[in-house]
C-alpha positions as CSV (number, residue, x, y, z in Angstrom):
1,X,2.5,41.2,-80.5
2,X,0.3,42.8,-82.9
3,X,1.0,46.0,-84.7
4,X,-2.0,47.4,-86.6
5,X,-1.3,51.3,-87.1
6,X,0.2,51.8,-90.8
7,X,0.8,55.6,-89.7
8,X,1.0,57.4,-86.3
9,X,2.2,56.6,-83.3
10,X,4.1,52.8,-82.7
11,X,4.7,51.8,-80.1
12,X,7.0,48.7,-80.2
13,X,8.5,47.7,-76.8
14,X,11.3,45.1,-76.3
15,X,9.4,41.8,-76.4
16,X,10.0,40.0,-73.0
17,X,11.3,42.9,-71.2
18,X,10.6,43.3,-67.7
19,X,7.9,45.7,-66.9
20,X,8.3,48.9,-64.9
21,X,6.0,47.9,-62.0
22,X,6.2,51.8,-61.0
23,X,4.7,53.1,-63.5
24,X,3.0,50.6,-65.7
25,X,-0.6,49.3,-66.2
26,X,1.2,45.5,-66.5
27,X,3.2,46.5,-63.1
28,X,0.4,48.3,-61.3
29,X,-2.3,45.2,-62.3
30,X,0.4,42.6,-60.7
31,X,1.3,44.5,-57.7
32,X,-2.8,45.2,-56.9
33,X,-2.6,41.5,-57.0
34,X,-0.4,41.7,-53.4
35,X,-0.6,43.7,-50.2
36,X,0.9,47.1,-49.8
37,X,3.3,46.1,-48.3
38,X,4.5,43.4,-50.8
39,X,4.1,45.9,-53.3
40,X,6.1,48.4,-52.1
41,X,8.8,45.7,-51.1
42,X,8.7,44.5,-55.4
43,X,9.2,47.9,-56.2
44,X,12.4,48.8,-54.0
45,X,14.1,45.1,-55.2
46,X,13.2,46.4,-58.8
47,X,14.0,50.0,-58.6
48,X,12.1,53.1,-60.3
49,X,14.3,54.7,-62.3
50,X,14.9,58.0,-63.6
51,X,11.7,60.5,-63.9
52,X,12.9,60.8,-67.6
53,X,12.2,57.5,-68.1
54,X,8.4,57.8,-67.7
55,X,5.4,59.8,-68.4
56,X,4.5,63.2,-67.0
57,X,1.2,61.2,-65.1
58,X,3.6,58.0,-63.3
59,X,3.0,58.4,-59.8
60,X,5.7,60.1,-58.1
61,X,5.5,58.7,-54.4
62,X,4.7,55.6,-52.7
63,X,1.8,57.0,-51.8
64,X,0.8,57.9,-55.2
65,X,1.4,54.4,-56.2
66,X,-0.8,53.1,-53.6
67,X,-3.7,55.4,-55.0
68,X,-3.4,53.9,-58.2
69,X,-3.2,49.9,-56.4
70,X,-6.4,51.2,-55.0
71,X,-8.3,52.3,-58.0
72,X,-7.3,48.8,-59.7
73,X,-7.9,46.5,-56.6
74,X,-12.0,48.4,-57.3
75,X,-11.9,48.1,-61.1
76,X,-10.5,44.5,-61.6
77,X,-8.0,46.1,-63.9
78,X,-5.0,48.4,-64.1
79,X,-4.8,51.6,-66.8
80,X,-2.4,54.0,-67.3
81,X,-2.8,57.3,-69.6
82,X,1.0,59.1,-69.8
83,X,2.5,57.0,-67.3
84,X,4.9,54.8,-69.7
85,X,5.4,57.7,-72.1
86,X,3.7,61.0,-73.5
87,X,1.1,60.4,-75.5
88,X,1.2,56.1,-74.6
89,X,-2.0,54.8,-72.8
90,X,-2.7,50.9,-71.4
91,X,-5.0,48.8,-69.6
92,X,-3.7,45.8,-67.7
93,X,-5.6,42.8,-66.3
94,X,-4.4,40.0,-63.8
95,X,-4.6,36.1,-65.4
96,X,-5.4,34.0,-62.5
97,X,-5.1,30.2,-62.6
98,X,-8.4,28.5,-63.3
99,X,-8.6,26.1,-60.2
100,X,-6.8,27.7,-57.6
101,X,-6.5,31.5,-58.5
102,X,-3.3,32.3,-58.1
103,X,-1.5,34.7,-60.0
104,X,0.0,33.8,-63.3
105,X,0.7,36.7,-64.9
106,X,-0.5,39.6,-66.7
107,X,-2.2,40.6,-70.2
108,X,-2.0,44.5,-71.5
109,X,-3.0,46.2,-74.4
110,X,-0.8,49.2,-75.2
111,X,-1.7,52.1,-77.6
């Protein structure tokens, strides 16, 4: 965790908090990771949420969600501009496992 703003917006998450896969670029970089179907069957275990709880530009459908699987599945990456919170923007990438390249997690930058 690195906080270099002295003014402006923070942003200071819980550290080691699970991440929204809804609506996150952390959550939308794993799930692009999976099939749609997969996907969709993470999100329902883990739930959504209330609309209050995220940006005005989260996806509001399962087919919106798939949209945005789809843009990261072409760019390698995840990003999010308004979908965690007004004014919060974040890029996501996938860590794969040297060797075998499995899925190990996920590294963000937030802003």
């Amino acid at each position: 965790k690195s906080q270099g703003a002295t003014s402006g917006l923070r942003y200071d998450p819980d550290m080691g908090r699970e991440a929204p896969l809804f609506y996150t670029a952390s959550g939308h970089a794993w799930l692009a990771s999976l099939s749609d179907k997969a996907a969709l069957a993470l999100v329902e275990r883990q739930g959504v949420g209330a609309a209050r709880d995220f940006g005005p530009n989260a996806p509001r459908s399962r087919s919106e969600l798939l949209r945005y699987l789809k843009r990261a599945r072409e760019h390698g990456y995840a990003w999010q501009i308004e979908c965690s919170a007004p004014g919060m923007a974040a890029m996501a990438v996938l860590v794969r496992h040297p060797e075998d390249g499995r899925a190990l997690g996920v590294l963000s930058v937030a802003g």
